[in-house]
C-alpha positions as CSV (number, residue, x, y, z in Angstrom):
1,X,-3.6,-4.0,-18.7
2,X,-2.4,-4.6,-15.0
3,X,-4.1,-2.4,-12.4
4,X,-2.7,0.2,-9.5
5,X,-4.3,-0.5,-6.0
6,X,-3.4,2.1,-2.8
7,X,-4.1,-1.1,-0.1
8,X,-3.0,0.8,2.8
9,X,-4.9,1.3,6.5
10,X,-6.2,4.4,7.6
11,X,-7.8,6.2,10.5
12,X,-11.5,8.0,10.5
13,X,-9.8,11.1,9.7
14,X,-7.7,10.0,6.5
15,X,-4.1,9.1,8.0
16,X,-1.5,6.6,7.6
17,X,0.7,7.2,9.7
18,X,0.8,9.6,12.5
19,X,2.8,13.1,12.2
20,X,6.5,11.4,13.1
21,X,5.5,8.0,11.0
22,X,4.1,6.4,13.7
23,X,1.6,3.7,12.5
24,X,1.5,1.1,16.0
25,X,-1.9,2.4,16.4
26,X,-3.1,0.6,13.4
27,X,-3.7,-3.2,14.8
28,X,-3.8,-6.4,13.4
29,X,-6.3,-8.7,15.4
30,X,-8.9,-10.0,15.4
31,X,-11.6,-10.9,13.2
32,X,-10.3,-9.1,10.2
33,X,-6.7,-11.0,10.2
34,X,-7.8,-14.2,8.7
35,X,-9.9,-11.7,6.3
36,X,-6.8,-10.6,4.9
37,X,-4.5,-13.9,5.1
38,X,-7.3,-14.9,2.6
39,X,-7.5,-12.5,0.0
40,X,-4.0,-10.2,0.5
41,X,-1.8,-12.7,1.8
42,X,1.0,-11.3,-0.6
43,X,0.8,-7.5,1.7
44,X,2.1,-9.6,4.4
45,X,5.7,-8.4,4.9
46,X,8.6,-11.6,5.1
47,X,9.2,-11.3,8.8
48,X,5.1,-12.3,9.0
49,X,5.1,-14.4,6.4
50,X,6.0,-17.4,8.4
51,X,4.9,-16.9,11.4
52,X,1.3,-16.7,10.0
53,X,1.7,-20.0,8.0
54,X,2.2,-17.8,4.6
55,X,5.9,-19.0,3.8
56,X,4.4,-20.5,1.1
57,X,1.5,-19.2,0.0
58,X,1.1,-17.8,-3.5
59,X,0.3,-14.4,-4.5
60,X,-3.5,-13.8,-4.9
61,X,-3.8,-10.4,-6.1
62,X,-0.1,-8.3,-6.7
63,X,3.0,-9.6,-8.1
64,X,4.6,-6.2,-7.2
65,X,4.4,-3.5,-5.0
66,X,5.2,0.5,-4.8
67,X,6.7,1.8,-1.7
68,X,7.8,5.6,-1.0
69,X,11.0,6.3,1.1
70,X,9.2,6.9,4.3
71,X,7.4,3.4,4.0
72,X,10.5,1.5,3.3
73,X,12.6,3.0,6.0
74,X,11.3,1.5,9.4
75,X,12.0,-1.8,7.7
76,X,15.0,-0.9,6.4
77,X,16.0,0.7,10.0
78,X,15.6,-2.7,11.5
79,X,17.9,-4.7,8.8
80,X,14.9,-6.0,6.8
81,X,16.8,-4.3,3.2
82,X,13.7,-6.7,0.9
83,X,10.6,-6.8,2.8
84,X,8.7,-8.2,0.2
85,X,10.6,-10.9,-1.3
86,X,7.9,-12.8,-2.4
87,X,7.4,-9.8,-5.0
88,X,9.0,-7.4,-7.5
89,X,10.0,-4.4,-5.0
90,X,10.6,-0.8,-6.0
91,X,11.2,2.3,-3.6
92,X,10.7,5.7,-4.9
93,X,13.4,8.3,-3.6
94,X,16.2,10.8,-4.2
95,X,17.5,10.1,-1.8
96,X,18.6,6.7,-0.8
97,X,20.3,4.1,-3.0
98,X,19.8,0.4,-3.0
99,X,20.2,-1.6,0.1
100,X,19.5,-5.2,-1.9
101,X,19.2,-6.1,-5.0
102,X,16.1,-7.4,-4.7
103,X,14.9,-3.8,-4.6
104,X,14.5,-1.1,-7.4
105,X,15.1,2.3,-6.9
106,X,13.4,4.7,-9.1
107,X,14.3,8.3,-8.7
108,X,12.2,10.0,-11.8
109,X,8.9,10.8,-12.7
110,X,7.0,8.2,-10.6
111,X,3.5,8.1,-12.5
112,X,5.5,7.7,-16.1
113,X,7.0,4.9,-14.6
114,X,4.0,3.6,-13.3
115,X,2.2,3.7,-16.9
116,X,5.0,2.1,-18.1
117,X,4.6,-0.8,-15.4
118,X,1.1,-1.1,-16.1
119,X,2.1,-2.4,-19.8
120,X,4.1,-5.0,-18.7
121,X,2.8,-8.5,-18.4
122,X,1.7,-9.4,-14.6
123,X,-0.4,-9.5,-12.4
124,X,-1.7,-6.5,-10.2
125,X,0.6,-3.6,-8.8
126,X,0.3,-2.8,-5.1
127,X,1.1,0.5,-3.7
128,X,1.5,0.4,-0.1
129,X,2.3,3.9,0.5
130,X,2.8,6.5,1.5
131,X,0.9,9.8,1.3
132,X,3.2,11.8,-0.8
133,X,3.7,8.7,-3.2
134,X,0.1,7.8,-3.7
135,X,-0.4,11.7,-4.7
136,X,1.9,11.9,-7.2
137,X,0.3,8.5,-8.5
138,X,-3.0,10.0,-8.0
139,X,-4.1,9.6,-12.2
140,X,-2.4,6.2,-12.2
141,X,-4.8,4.6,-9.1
142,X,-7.2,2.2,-10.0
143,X,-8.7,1.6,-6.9
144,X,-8.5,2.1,-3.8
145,X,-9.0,-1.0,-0.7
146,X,-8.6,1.3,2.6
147,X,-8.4,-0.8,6.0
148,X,-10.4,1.7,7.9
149,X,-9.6,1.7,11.5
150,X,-11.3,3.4,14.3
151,X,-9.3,6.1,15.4
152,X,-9.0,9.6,15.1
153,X,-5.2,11.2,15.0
154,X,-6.4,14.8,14.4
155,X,-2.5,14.8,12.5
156,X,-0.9,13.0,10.5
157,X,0.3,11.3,7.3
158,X,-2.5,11.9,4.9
159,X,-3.6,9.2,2.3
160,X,-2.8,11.5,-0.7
161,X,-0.4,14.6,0.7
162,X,-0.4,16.8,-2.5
163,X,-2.0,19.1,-4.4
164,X,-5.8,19.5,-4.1
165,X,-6.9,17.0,-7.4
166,X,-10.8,15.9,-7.2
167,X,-10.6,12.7,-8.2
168,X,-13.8,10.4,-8.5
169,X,-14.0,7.1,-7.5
170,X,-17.1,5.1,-7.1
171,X,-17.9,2.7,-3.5
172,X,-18.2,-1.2,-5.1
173,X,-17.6,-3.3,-1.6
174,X,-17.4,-2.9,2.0
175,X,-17.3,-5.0,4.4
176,X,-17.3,-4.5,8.5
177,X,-15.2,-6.7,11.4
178,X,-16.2,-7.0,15.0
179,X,-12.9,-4.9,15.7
180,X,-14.6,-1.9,14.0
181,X,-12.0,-2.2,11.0
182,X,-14.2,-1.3,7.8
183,X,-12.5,-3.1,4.7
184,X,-13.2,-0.3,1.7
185,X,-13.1,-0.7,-1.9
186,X,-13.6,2.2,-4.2
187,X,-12.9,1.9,-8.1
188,X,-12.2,5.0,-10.8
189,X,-14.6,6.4,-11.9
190,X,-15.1,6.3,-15.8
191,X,-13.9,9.7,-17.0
192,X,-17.3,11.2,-18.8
């Protein structure tokens, strides 16, 4: 069965984004970049792609990815309607309709469509946010890789914005950078 991962960055205190979306503060240099050209070159968005040598680099990890309205609307603000080309794109609104056809709307019940995904043939499913998305998802998460960067907002875009839902998972990897990015990886718990 195909596996959900939240890969998403986050501050100290548990946002991803700041309280009107911002997320500018979250930077990509240094040591960690080539860190993640390695093993997530696929969460590279298209207008990066090239730019960082990845215009042809094979997926390692997802062959689809999960964004909520609010992720896919700076993109989508700037002209970029498919930011993901390189994979099986689906936006989860009421909102909005389709701005290309290489993306998916999906308006209903977001974790029955996420079971559903995760009986199809394929490879793993990437859900790059946001906060309100990734709580509704909450049962369907597999694991969890959190870029944690160091800085504090004090308000924000929460990782999961929903209901309070204790939720186990267990710590299998980390891994530091000299930019004081910790890479995270947390797995489901078993249920008992």
């Amino acid at each position: 069965m195909r596996t959900l991962t939240y890969f998403v960055a986050a501050t100290l205190d548990g946002f991803i984004a700041g309280p009107h979306g911002e997320f500018d503060f979250f930077a990509f240099e240094g040591d960690i970049v080539p860190a993640i050209l390695a093993e997530f070159p696929e969460t590279i968005p298209v207008q990066g792609r090239g730019p960082l040598g990845l215009a042809d680099a094979p997926n390692k990890r997802f062959d689809t990815v999960l964004m909520g309205r609010v992720s896919y609307e700076p993109g989508l603000s700037l002209g970029l309607t498919s930011p993901y080309p390189h994979l099986k794109q689906y936006v989860f609104s009421h909102t909005i309709t389709s701005q290309d056809p290489q993306i998916e709307i999906v308006s209903g019940d977001a974790a029955a469509f996420v079971r559903g995904l995760k009986q199809q043939e394929g490879s793993g499913i990437w859900l790059c946010g946001g906060g309100k998305l990734a709580a509704q998802l909450l049962p369907e998460i597999d694991e969890l890789i959190i870029k944690r960067n160091p800085v504090v907002l004090g308000a924000g875009v929460p990782l999961f914005d929903g209901a309070f839902t204790p939720t186990p998972f267990t710590l299998t990897g980390t891994c530091t950078f000299d930019t004081g990015v910790a890479l995270q990886t947390y797995t489901r718990m078993a249920a008992a």
